[in-house]
N, C-alpha and C positions, 0 to 999 in steps of 0.2 A: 754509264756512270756520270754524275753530277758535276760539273767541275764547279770548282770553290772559287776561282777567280775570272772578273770579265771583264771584255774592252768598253769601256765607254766611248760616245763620242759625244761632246758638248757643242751647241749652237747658239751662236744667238750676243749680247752684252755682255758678256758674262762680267766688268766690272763696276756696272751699278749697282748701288746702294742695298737694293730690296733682293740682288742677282748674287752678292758674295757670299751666301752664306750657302747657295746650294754649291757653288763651284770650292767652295772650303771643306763642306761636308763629304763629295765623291773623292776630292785629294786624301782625305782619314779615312776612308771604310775601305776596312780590312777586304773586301769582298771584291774592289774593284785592282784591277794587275794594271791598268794604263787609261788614261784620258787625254784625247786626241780633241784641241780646241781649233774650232771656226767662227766666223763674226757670220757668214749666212752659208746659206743651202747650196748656190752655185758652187762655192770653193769646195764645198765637200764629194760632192758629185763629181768632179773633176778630180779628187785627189782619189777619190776610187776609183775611179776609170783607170788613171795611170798605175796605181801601185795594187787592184785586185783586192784591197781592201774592208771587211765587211764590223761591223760594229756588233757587241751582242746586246748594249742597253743605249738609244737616241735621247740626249737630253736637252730641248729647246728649250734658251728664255726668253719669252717674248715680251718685248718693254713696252711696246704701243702698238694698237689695231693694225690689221693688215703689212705687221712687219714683214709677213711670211705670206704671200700670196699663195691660193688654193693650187692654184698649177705646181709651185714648189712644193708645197705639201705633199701632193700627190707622188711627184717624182722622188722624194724620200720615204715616204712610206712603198712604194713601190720596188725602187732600187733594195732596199734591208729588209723584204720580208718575213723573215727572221728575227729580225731585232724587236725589241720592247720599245716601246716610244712613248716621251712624258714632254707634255707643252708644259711648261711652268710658267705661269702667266702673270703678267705684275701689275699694278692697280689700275693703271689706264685701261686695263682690255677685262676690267669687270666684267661689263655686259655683253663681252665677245659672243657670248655662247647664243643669246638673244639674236644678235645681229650681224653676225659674219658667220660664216660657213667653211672658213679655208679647212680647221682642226674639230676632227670627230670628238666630239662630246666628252667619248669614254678617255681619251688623251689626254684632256685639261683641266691641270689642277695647279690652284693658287701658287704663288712665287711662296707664299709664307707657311702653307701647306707642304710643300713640295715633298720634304724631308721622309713624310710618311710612306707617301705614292714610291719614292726611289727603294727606299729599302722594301717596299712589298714587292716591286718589279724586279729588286734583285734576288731574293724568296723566289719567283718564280722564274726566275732563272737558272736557281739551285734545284726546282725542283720539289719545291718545300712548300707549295702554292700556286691553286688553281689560277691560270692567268686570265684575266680578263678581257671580253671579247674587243676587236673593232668595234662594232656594229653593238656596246652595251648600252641600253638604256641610260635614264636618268636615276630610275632607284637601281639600278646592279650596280652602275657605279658609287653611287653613296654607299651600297652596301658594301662593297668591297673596299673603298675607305675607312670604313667606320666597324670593322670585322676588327674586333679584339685579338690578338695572335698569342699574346705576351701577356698572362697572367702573376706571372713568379711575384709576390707581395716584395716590399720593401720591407724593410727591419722594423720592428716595433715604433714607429714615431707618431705624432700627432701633428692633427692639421685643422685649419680653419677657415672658411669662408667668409670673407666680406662682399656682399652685395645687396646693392638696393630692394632686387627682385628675386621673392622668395621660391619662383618656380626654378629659376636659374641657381638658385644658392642650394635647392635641393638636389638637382640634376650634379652639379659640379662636386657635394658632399659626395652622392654615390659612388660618382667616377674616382673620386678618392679612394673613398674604403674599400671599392673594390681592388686597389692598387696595394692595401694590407696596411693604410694609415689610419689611426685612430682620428675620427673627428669630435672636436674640440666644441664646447657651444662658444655661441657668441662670447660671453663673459669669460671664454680660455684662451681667446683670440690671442695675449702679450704671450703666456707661458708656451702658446705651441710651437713646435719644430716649422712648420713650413702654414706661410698663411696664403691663399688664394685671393685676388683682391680683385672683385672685376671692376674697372677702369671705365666706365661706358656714362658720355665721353670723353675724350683726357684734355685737359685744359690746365692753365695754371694752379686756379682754386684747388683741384683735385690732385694734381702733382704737391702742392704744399700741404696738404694734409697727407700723403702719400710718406712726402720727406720727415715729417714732425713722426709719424708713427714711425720710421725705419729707426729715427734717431734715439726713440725712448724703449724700441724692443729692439737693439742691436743684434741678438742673439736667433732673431727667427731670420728664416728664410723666404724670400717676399715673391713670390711669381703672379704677376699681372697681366690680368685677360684685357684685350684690346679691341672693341670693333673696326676695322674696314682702318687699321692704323698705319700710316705711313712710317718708312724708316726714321723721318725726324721726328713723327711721336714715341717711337720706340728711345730713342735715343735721349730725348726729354724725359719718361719713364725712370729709364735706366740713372739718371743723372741725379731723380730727386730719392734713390736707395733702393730702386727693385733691383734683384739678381735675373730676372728673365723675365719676359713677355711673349704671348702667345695669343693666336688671335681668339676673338669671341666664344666662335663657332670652333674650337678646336676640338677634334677627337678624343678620346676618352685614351687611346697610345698615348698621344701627343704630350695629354697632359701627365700621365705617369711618367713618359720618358723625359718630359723637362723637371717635375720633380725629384726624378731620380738625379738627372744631373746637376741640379741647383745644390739639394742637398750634398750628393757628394764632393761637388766643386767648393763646399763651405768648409767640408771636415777635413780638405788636404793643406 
């Protein structure tokens, strides 16, 4: 039988900037019974030694290249092989995957992603979801990222697109309506419930025109896509009237479940 609750163990900063929000998310999900934090790999491996210890989900944030050397790596994917394991990696170790070797491909996913990757590997924990190999590719793991789980439509609302680029403004309208929102055209942009604005890239100019539209549709709910955005552009963002930000490249989950909560964090 499945069990419905599991240990975490977290690794790694957990209190920078781009790092709180995954260490904030595992404290709320119902799914997790206890999270046992370490700053690295040596303290952990020795606290299992002494207390027989085993984790059922590994969650490292890696803040800059070679924080975790491949020899550590190895020794904790070794010692829990049982456990799920997710490198969350934060913008200095972009091109980790390129140029280091320590974390298996199929392991590492964005600090700003993270969110997605933990509740699929808690799904497969339950039971409720094929787990993804070691040894996965570059397309199994995109595919397993990018694998829809969660269809259930939102409530009758409408939505709208703002973006430069009409391939991107099509792609992001689908991912809507597939989520049960009506989309809006361009000239419905004030009246709808939630607007989509991609942000690419965020600068003052485009924060005040950002700010001057939150200010004159008070009433919609603003979620802005970001490329390759550091926590201080998110935070800029957020300041000139968006309710959320989400990177570029987000998954088609991502952006329903931040819609979901933007909206319903308006209507409480």
């Amino acid at each position: 039988m499945a069990r419905d609750k599991f240990d975490v163990l977290l690794i790694g900063e957990t209190s920078r900037s781009e790092m709180l929000g995954i260490a904030a998310m595992l404290d709320s999900d119902a799914a997790v019974a206890n999270v046992t934090s370490f700053v690295d790999i040596h303290a952990v491996l020795s606290h299992a030694d002494l207390n027989g210890w085993f984790p059922d989900l590994v969650v490292v944030c890696q803040s800059w290249p070679n924080e975790f050397v491949k020899a550590e790596v190895d020794d904790l994917i070794g010692r829990f092989p049982l456990a799920r394991v997710v490198c969350c990696f934060g913008v200095w170790c972009e091109s980790d995957g390129r140029n280091c070797d320590g974390w298996p491909n199929a392991l590492r996913v964005s600090a700003r992603t993270a969110r997605r990757r933990i509740c699929s590997e808690l799904q497969v924990l339950a039971d409720e979801r094929v787990p993804l190999p070691l040894t996965a590719s570059r397309d199994e793991t995109f595919e397993f990222d990018h694998t829809d789980l969660s269809r259930q439509p939102i409530e009758e609302l409408s939505a709208a697109v703002i973006s430069p680029d009409p391939a991107i403004q099509g792609y992001l309208e689908s991912a809507l309506k597939s989520s049960g929102l009506q989309i809006a055209d361009g000239h419905g942009t004030g009246a709808s419930d939630l607007v989509l604005w991609d942000i690419d890239p965020c600068n003052d100019e485009v924060c005040r025109e950002l700010r001057e539209f939150c200010r004159r549709v008070p009433n919609a709910t603003v979620v802005v896509m970001s490329g390759l955005s550091h926590p201080e552009d998110e935070n800029l963002i957020k300041s000139a009237g968006a309710h959320a930000v989400v990177p570029k490249l987000a998954t088609p989950e991502l952006l329903s479940q931040t819609a979901r909560s933007a909206l319903a964090a308006r209507r409480t």
